[in-house]
N, C-alpha and C positions, 0 to 999 in steps of 0.2 A: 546800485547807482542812485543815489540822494539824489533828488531837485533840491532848487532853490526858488522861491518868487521874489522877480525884479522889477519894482513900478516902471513901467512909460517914460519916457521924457518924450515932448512935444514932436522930434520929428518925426520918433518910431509911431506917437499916435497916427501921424498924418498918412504915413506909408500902408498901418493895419488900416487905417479906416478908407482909402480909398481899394484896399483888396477886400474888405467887407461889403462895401457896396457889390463888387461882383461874385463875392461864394455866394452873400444871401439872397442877391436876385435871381440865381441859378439856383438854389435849393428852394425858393419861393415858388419858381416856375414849374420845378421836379416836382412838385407836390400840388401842384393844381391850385395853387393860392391866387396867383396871379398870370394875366393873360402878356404874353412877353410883349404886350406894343404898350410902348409907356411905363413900361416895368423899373426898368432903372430911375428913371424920373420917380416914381413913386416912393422907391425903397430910398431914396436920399432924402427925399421928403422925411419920410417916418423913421428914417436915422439920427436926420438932422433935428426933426420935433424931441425923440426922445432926449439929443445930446445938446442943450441947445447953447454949450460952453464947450463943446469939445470934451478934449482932456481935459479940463477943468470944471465939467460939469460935477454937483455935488455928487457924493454917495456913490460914484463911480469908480473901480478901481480897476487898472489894467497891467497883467502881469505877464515879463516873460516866463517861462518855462523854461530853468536853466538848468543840467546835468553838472551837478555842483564841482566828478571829479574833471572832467573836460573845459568845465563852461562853455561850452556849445549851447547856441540858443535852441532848444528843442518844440518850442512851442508858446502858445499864446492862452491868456485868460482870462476874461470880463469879466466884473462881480460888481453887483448891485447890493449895498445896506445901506439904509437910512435904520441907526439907531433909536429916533425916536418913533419907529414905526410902529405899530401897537400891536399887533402883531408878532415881530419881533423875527420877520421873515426875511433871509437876504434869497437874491436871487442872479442864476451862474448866465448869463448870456450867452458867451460865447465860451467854447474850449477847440482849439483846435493844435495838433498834434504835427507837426513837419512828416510829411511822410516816408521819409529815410528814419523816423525815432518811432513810427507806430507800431504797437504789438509787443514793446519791450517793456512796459507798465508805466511810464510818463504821466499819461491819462488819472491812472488809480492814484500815482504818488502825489500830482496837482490837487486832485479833488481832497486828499486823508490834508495834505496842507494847509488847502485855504478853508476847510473848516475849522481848522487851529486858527487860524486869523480871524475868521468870523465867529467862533465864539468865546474869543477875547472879546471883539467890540460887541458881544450882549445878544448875537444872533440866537436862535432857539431853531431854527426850522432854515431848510436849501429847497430853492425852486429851481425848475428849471423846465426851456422845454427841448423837445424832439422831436424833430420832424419823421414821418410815420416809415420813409424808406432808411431809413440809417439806424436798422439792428443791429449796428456794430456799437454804436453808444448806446441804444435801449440796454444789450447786453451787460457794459460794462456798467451803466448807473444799476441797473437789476443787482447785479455784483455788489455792488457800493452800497447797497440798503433803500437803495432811493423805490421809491411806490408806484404805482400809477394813480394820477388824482385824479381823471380826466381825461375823454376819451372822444375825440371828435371826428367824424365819417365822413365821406363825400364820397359820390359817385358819378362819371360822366355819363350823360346821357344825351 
């Protein structure tokens, strides 16, 4: 089952970005990042700083996940390159999978894809992060070749 990646148009931005504000404030809160009074409010803030053009913010690119022989939309996918970045690093934001299409390789076939598009445009290196309860993606990026750079703890107390 091929994918395909399908840029955004403006309204599908508007739709992801306001269910973004709620997975990430809930995976913020799951992870002890953030205390949930004022949560939302925050995580819009720091969505809105990073995107501060929307879907037209530069170096942003936002894909469907499309099952080429169906086209069924299967899913969704952020990617950050600035080319002239010195480095020469893009980085994945978001990946998220419809959950009627997870487990069937979606996931793997998006990621082997948009490294083909990122290193056309001159990428060298993929970041990304993971939040520490979701071994379901540590798993699959482990798969994919991805490393761990970076290892950050907390404890309540």
């Amino acid at each position: 089952m091929p994918i395909e990646l399908v840029p955004f148009q403006q309204a599908e931005f508007d739709t992801y970005f306001e269910r973004l504000l709620v997975h990430y404030t809930a995976d913020k809160i799951a992870a002890g990042n953030i205390s949930p009074e004022n949560a939302a409010e925050a995580i819009r803030k720091e969505i809105e700083t990073l995107l501060p053009q929307g879907l037209q913010t530069p170096y942003h690119t936002y894909y469907h996940i499309c099952d080429q022989a169906s086209g069924d939309k299967v899913g969704i996918l952020w990617v950050f390159f600035d080319p002239s970045e010195r480095r020469k690093m893009a980085f994945i934001y978001d990946l998220e999978i419809d959950e009627a299409y997870r487990r069937q390789g979606y996931a793997s076939q998006a990621m082997l894809a948009v490294e083909g598009v990122l290193r056309a445009q001159g990428a060298q290196k993929i970041g990304l992060h993971v939040f520490g309860f979701n071994t379901g993606a540590q798993a699959l990026y482990r798969k994919l070749g991805y490393q761990v750079t970076n290892v950050q703890m907390a404890k309540q107390i």
